[in-house]
C-alpha positions as CSV (number, residue, x, y, z in Angstrom):
1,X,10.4,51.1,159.0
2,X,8.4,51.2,155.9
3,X,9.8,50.8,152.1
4,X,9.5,54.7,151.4
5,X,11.4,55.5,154.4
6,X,14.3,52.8,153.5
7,X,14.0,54.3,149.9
8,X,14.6,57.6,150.8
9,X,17.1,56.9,153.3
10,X,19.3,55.5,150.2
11,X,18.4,58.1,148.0
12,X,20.1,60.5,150.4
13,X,22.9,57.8,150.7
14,X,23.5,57.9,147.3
15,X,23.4,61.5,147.0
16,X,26.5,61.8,149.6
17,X,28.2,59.7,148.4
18,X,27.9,61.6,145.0
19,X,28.7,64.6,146.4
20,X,31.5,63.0,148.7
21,X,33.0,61.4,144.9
22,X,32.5,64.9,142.8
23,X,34.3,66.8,145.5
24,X,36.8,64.2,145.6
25,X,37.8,65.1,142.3
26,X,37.3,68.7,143.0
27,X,40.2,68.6,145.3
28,X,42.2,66.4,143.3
29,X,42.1,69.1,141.0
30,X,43.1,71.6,143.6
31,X,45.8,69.9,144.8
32,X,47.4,69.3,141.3
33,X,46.7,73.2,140.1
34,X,48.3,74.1,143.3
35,X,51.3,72.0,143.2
36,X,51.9,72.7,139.4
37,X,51.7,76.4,140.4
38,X,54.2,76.1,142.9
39,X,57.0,74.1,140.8
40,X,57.0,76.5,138.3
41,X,57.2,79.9,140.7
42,X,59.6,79.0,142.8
43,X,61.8,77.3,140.2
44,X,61.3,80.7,138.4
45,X,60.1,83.8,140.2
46,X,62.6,86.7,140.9
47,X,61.5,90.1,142.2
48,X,65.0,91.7,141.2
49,X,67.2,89.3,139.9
50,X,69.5,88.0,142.0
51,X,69.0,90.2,145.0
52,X,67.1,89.0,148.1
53,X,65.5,86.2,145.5
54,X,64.9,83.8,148.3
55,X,62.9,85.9,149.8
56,X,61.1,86.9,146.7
57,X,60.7,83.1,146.5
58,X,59.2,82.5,149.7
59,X,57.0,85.5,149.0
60,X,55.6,83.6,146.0
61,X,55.8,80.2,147.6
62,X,53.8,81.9,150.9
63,X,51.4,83.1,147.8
64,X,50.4,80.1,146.2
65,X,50.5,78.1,149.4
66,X,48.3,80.2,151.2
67,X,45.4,81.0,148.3
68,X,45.6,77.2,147.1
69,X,45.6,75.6,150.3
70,X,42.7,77.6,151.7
71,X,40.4,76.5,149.0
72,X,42.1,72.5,149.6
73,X,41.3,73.2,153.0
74,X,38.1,74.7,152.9
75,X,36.9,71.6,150.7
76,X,38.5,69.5,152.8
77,X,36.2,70.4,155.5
78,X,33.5,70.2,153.7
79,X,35.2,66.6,152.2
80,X,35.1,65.6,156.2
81,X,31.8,66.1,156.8
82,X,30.4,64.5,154.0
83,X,33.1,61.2,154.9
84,X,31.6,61.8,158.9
85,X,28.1,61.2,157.3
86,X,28.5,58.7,155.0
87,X,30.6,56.8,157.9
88,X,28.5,57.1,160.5
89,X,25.0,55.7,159.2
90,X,23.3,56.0,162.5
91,X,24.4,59.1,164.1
92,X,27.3,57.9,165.9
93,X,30.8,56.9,164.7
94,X,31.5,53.6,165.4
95,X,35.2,53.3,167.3
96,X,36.0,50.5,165.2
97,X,35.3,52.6,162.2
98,X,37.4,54.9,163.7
99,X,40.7,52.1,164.6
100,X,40.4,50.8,161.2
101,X,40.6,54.5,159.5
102,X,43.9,54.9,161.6
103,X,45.2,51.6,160.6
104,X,45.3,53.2,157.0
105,X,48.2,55.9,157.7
106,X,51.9,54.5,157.0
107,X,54.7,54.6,159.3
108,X,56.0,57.4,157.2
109,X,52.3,59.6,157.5
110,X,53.0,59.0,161.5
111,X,56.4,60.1,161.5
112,X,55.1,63.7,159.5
113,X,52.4,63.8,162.0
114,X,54.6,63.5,164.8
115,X,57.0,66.0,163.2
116,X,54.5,68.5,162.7
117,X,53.2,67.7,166.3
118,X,56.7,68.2,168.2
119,X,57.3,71.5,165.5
120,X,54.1,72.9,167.1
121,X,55.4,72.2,171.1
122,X,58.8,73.4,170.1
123,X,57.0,77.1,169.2
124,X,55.7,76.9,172.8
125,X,58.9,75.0,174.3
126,X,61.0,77.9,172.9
127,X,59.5,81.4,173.5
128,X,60.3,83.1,170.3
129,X,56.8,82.5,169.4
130,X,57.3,86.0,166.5
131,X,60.2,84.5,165.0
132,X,58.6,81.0,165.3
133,X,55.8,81.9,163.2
134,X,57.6,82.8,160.3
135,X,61.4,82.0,160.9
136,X,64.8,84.2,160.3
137,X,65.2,86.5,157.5
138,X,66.0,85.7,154.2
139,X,65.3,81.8,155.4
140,X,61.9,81.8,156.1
141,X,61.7,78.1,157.7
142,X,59.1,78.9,160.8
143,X,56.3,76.8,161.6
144,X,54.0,78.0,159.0
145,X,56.9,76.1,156.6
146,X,56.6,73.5,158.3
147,X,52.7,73.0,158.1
148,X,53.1,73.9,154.3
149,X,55.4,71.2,154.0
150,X,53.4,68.7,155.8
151,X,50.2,69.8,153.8
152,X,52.2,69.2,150.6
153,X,52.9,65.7,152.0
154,X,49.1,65.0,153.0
155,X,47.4,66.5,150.2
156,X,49.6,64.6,147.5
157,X,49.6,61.4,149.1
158,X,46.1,61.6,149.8
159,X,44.9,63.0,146.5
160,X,47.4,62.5,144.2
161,X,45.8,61.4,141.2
162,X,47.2,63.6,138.7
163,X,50.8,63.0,140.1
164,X,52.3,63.4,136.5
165,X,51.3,66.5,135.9
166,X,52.7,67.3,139.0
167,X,55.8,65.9,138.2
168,X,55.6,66.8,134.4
169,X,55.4,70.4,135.8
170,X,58.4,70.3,137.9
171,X,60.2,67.9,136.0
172,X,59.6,70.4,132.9
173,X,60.5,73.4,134.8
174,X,63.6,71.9,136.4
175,X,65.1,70.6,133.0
176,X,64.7,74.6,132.1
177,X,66.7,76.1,135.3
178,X,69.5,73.1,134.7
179,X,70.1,74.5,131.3
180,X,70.5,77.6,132.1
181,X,72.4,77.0,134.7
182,X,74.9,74.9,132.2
183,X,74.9,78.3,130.0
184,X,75.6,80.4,132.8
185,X,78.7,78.5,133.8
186,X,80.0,79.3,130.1
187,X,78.9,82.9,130.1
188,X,76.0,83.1,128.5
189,X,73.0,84.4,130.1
190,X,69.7,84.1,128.1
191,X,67.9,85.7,130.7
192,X,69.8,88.6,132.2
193,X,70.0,87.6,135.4
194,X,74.1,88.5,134.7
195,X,73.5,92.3,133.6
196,X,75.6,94.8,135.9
197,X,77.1,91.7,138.1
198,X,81.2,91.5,138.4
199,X,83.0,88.5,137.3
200,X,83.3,87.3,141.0
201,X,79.4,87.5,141.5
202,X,78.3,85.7,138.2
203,X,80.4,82.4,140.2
204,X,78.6,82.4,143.1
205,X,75.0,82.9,141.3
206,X,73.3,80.2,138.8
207,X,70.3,80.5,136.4
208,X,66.9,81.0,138.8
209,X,68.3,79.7,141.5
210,X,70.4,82.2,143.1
211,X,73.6,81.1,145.2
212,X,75.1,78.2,144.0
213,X,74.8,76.2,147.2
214,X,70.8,77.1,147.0
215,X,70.9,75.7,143.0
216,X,72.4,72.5,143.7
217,X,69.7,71.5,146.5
218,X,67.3,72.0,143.6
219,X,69.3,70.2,141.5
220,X,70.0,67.4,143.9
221,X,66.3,66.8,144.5
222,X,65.1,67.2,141.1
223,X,67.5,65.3,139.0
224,X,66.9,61.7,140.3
225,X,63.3,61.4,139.1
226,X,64.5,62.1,135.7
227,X,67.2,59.7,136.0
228,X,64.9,56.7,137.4
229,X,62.9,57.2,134.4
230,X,65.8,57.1,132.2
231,X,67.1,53.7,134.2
232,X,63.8,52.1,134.5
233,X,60.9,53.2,132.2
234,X,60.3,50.5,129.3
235,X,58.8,53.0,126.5
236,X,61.6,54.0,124.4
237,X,60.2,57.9,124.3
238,X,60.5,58.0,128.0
239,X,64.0,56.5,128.0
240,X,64.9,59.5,125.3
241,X,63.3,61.5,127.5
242,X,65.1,60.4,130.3
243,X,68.5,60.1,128.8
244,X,68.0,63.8,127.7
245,X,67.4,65.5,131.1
246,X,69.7,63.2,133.2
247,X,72.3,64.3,130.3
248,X,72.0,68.3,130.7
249,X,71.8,67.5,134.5
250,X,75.0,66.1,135.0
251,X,76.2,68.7,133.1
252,X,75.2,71.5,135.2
253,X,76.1,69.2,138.0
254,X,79.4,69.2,137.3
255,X,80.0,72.5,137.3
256,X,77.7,74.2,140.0
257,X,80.8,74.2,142.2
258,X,79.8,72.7,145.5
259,X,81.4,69.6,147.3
260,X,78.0,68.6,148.5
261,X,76.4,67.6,145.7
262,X,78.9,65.4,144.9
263,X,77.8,63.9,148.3
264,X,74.5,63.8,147.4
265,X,75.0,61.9,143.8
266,X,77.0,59.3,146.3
267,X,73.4,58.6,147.9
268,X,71.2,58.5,144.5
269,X,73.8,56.6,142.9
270,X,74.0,54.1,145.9
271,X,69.7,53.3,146.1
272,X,70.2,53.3,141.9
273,X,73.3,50.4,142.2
274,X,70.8,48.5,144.5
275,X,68.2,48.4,143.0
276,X,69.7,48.3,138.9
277,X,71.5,44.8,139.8
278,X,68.4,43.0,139.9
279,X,68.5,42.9,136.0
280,X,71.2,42.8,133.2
281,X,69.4,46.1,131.1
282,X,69.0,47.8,134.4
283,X,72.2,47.2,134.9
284,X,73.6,47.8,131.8
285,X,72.0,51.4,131.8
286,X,73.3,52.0,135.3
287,X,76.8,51.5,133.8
288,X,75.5,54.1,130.7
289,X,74.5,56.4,133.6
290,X,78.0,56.5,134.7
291,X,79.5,57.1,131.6
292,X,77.2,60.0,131.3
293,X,79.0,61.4,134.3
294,X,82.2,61.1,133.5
295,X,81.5,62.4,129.7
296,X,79.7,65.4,131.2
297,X,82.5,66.5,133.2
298,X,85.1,66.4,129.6
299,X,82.6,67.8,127.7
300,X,81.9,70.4,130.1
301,X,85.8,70.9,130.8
302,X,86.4,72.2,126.7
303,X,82.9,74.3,126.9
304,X,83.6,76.1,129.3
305,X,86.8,77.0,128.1
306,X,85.1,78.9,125.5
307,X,84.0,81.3,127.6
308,X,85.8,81.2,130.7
309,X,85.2,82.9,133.7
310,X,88.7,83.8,135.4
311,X,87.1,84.2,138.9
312,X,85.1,81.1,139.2
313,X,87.6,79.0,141.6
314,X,86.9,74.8,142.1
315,X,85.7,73.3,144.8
316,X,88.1,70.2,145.1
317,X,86.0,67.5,144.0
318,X,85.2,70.0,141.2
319,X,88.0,70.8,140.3
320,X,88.4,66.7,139.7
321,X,86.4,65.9,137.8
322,X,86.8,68.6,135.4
323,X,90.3,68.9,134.8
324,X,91.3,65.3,136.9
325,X,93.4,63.0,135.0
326,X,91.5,60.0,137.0
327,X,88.2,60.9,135.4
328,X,90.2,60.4,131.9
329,X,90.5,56.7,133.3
330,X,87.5,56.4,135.2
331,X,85.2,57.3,131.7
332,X,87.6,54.7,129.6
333,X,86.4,51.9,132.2
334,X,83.2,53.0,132.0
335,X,82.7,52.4,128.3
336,X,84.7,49.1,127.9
337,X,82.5,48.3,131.0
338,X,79.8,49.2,128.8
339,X,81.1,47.1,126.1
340,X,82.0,44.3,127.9
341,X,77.8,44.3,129.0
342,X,76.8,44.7,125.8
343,X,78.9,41.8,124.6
344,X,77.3,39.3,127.4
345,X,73.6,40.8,126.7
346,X,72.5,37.0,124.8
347,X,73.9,35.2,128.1
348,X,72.1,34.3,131.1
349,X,72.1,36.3,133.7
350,X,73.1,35.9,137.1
351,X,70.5,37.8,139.0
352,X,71.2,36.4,142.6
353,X,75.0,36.6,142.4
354,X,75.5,40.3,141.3
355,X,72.6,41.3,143.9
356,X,75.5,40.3,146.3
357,X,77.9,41.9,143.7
358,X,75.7,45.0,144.4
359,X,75.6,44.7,148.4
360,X,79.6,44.7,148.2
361,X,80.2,47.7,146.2
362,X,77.6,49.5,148.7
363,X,79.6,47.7,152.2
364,X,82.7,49.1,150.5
365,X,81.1,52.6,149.9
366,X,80.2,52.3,153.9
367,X,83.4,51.0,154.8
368,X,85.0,53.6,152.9
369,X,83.0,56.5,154.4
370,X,83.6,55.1,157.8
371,X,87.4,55.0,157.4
372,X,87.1,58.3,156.3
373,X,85.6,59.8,158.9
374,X,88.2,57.3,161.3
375,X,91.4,59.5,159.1
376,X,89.8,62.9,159.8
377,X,89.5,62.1,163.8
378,X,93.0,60.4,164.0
379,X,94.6,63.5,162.2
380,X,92.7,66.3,163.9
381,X,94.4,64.8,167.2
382,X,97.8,64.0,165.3
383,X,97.9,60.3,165.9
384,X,98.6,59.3,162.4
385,X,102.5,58.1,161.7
386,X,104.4,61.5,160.2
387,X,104.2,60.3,157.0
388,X,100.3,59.5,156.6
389,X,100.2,62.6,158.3
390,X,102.4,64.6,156.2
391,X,100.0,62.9,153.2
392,X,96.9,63.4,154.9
393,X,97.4,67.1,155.5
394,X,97.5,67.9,151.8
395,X,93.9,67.1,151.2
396,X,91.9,69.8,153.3
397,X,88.8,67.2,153.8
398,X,91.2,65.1,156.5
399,X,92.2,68.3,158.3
400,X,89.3,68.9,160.8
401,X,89.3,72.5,162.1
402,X,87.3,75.5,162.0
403,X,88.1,76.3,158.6
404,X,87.1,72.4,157.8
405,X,84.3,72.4,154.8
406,X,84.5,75.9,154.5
407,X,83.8,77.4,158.1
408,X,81.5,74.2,159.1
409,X,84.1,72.8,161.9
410,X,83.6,76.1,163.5
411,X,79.8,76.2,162.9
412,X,79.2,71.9,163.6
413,X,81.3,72.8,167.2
414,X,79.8,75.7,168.5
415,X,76.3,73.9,167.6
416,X,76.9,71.2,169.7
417,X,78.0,73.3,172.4
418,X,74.7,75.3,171.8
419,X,72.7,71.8,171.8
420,X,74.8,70.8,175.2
421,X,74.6,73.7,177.2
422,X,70.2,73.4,176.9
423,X,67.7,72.8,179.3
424,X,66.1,69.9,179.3
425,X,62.9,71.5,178.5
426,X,64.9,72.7,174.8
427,X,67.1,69.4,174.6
428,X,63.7,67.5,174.4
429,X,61.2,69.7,172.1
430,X,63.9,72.8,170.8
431,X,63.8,76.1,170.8
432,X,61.3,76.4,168.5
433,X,61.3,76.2,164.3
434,X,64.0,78.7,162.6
435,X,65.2,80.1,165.8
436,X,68.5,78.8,166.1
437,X,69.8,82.5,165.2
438,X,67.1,83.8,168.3
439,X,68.4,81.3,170.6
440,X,71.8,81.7,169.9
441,X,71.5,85.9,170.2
442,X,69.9,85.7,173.2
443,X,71.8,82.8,175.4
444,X,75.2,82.4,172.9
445,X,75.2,86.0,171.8
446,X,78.9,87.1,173.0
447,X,80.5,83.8,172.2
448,X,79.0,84.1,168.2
449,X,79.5,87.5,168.1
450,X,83.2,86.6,168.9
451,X,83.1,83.8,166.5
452,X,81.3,85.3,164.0
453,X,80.8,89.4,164.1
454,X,78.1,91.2,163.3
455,X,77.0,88.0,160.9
456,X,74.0,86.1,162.0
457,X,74.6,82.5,162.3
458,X,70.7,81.4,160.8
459,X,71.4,77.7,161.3
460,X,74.1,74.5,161.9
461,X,74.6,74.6,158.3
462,X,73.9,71.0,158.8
463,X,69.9,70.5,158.4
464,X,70.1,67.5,161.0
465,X,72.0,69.2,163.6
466,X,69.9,72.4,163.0
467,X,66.7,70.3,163.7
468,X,67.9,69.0,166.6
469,X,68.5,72.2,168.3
470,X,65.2,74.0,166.7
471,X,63.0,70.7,167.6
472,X,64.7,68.8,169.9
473,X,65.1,65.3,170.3
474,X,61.6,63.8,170.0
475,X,61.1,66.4,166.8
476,X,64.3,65.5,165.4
477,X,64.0,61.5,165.3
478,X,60.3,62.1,164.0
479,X,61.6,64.1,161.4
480,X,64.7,61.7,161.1
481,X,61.9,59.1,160.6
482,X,59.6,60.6,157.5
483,X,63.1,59.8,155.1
484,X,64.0,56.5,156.6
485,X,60.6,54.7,156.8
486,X,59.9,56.3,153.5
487,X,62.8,55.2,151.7
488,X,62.7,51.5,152.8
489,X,58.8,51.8,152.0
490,X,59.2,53.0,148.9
491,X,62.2,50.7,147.9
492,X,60.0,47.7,149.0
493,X,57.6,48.8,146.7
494,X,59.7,49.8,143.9
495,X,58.2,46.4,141.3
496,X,54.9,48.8,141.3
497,X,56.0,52.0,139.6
498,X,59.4,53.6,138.7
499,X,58.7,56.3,139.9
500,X,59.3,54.9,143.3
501,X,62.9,54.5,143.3
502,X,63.3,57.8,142.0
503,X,61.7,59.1,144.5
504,X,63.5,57.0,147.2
505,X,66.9,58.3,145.3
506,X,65.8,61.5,146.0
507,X,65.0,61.6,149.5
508,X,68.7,60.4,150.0
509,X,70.2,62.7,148.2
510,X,68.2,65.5,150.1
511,X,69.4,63.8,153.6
512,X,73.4,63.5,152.3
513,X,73.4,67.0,150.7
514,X,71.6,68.9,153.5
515,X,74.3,66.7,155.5
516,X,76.3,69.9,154.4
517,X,73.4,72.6,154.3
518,X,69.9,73.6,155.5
519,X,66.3,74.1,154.7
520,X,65.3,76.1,152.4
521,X,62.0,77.2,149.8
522,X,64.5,76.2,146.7
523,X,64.7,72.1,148.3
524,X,61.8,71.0,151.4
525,X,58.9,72.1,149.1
526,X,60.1,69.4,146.4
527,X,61.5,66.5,148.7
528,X,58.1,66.5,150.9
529,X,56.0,66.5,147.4
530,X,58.3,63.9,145.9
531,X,57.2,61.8,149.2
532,X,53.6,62.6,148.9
533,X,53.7,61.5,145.4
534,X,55.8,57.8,146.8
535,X,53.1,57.6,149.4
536,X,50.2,57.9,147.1
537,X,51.5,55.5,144.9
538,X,51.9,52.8,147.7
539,X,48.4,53.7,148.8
540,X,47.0,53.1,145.4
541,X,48.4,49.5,145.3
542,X,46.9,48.7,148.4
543,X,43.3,50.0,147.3
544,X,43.8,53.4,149.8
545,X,43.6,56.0,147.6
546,X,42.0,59.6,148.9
């Protein structure tokens, strides 16, 4: 071959790979315009205030998602070819090229893969390929959620660079919708969402968010990221920063009213204990972060007394720490604990001995959860001595019945009825995504309608259970599998970035609070960006970025 054909041979190499770099950062662009757009429309948008907003949500979530990523997509193509070319060098693609390309995706970009892959049978494996497409009513969790989901995961992890812009955005935009979800709770509405609504309806709505239970899954996914930063970052501005948003958080999560966030704190708080033990200031503002809780709730507990609203009635857990005695106690330990650390800051610290201090405290919390679960069994089938019982049977959380968690023992039972009485066909891949309410009407129909009325029974009210039936088995333990692998990944990795653990912390708190609930456009869109956003920080420290 002679020189001019070698140097124009690498000319045209070079030229690719410009292009291939220059459209790189095209769609790094894209995907960081898209994403921003997205935090701040659904954490905001409402078509009429409070009525049918999650639809009006998933209306401008379908919007965004569908304009920004046909243009990712589109380039994406175009991004493909140009990688093809650039790869294959002599008009083949090598195999090996091709094994070491695969060898590149995590256990946790398998897992999505999988989940999308078993989403896609179960629209086939099901039937209800109309209601597949798009899902139930006022939920809107179809397939095409599904792929958005998954194309949020890819498209960050993959292309990620401006990730704090991203998170800037809805870090920004979720600090907004917690304050005004504190005001709300004492009667003040800056934006009007409360005009023409009865006393009774202004306690089950909050700021942008709609229904309480749909807030708090915001809230439960947004407000670790702030807190990691406000645990872990090193710049005092950030810590401020930090301190400031975890603050107005707790405060709204203290009043939002529903038992399952408290859940879901459980879980952030858990991955924060494990990880803040390593190191006397981490651990020092671990015990700070507590104390914010616990002053929250007081402060919170006069406020709202200003301007009370006589219908709003407290959950239990609620209803603790707000007006609880114990949490009097619990916030005076908290700051002579904080003392008492403060005092000791000069002296050496015993890093290995309170790590197993911290694995304790979290085999207690097990063990405690576990007995827990062991009380509600024994009493729900009277085996407990009369006077545990007797005990026991003041607490509504140990009585397990339909009316358990507020109409979820009814729900949780006649879902595992529904999930035992499938073919093996539907007990392997589902019944297809969202169609737990089109399976049920069409093989459970009398027996709900018996249960339930003329109300529609969307899902399990239990996102885990609901998956299982909608995606079966293989779908559910791939799904099952993005949190897990991405947790411990992301844990494993936490030395690199911050950000890490709070995005760990979050996944957990999305898996113990959606214990309780469901999908939905106010909480998925956020978790699966929060893990493209983990994955693409692992990915830079191992040189795999784009």
């Amino acid at each position: 071959m002679s020189n001019k054909v070698i140097k124009g041979q690498k000319k045209r190499d070079a030229g690719v790979a410009s292009a291939q770099g220059i459209l790189k950062l095209l769609i790094e662009y894209v995907v960081a315009a898209v994403i921003t757009v997205m935090c701040v429309a659904v954490s905001f948008y409402a078509r009429d205030g409070y009525n049918q907003i999650g639809n009006a949500k998933f209306a401008a979530y379908r919007t965004v998602m569908t304009a920004g990523f046909s243009v990712f997509l589109l380039l994406m193509v175009v991004f493909g070819i140009l990688w093809l070319h650039e790869k294959q060098k002599a008009d083949k693609l090598r195999t090996g090229q091709m094994l070491t390309w695969a060898k590149t995706l995590s256990a946790t970009d398998y897992c999505v893969l999988a989940y999308l892959l078993f989403s896609t049978i179960s629209v086939v494996s099901g039937g209800f390929y109309e209601d597949a497409l798009w899902g139930s009513f006022g939920w809107n969790m179809g397939w095409m959620a599904q792929l958005s989901f998954v194309l949020i995961y890819l498209a960050v992890s993959r292309f990620g660079k401006y990730y704090r812009v991203i998170l800037s955005a809805f870090c920004g935009a979720a600090f907004v919708v917690f304050l005004i979800a504190v005001l709300h709770r004492m009667q003040i509405d800056p934006i009007g969402f409360y005009d023409g609504l009865q006393g009774y309806q202004t306690a089950q709505f909050l700021s942008t968010m709609g229904q309480a239970t749909w807030y708090a899954s915001y809230l439960v996914v947004a407000l670790p990221v702030g807190m990691a930063v406000f645990l872990l970052a090193e710049k005092t501005l950030w810590r401020v920063l930090g301190g400031v948003y975890t603050t107005v958080g707790f405060a709204s999560l203290v009043t939002q009213n529903s038992d399952s966030a408290y859940f879901a704190l459980a879980g952030f708080m858990m991955v924060f204990l494990w990880v803040c033990v390593g190191k006397r200031e981490t651990l020092n503002r671990f015990v700070e972060v507590c104390t914010l809780f616990f002053a929250a709730g007081k402060a919170m507990h006069f406020l709202m007394r200003i301007h009370p609203n006589p219908d709003l009635e407290y959950d239990f857990i609620t209803d603790l720490v707000l007006n609880g005695s114990i949490t009097w106690i619990l916030l005076g330990i908290c700051l002579l604990l904080c003392l008492f650390l403060y005092g000791r800051r000069n002296r050496p610290y015993q890093a290995v001995k309170m790590l197993w201090v911290g694995r304790a405290v979290l085999l207690a919390a097990a063990v405690f959860l576990a007995v827990t679960v062991g009380m509600i069994v024994l009493q729900s089938k009277g085996i407990l001595p009369d006077g545990l019982a007797s005990f026991f049977s003041e607490v509504s959380y140990f009585n397990w019945g339909d009316t358990w968690g507020n109409g979820r023992g009814r729900i949780w039972s006649f879902a595992v009825r529904v999930f035992a009485g499938e073919s093996v066909l539907h007990k392997l891949f589902g019944v297809g995504p969202d169609c737990f309410s089109s399976y049920v009407g069409a093989v459970h129909g009398e027996e709900a309608r018996l249960l339930w009325g003329d109300k529609i029974l969307t899902n399990a009210h239990n996102e885990w259970l609901t998956v299982l039936v909608n995606s079966g088995i293989f779908g559910a333990l791939s799904y099952l599998g993005v949190f897990v692998t991405a947790v411990r990944r992301y844990l494993r990795g936490r030395q690199q970035d911050c950000l890490l653990v709070g995005v760990a912390a979050s996944a957990v708190s999305y898996m113990a609070y959606n214990f309780f609930c469901y999908q939905q456009v106010c909480c998925t869109p956020f978790v699966f960006l929060l893990l493209g956003v983990g994955e693409y920080l692992v990915r830079s420290k191992h040189g795999q970025d784009g």
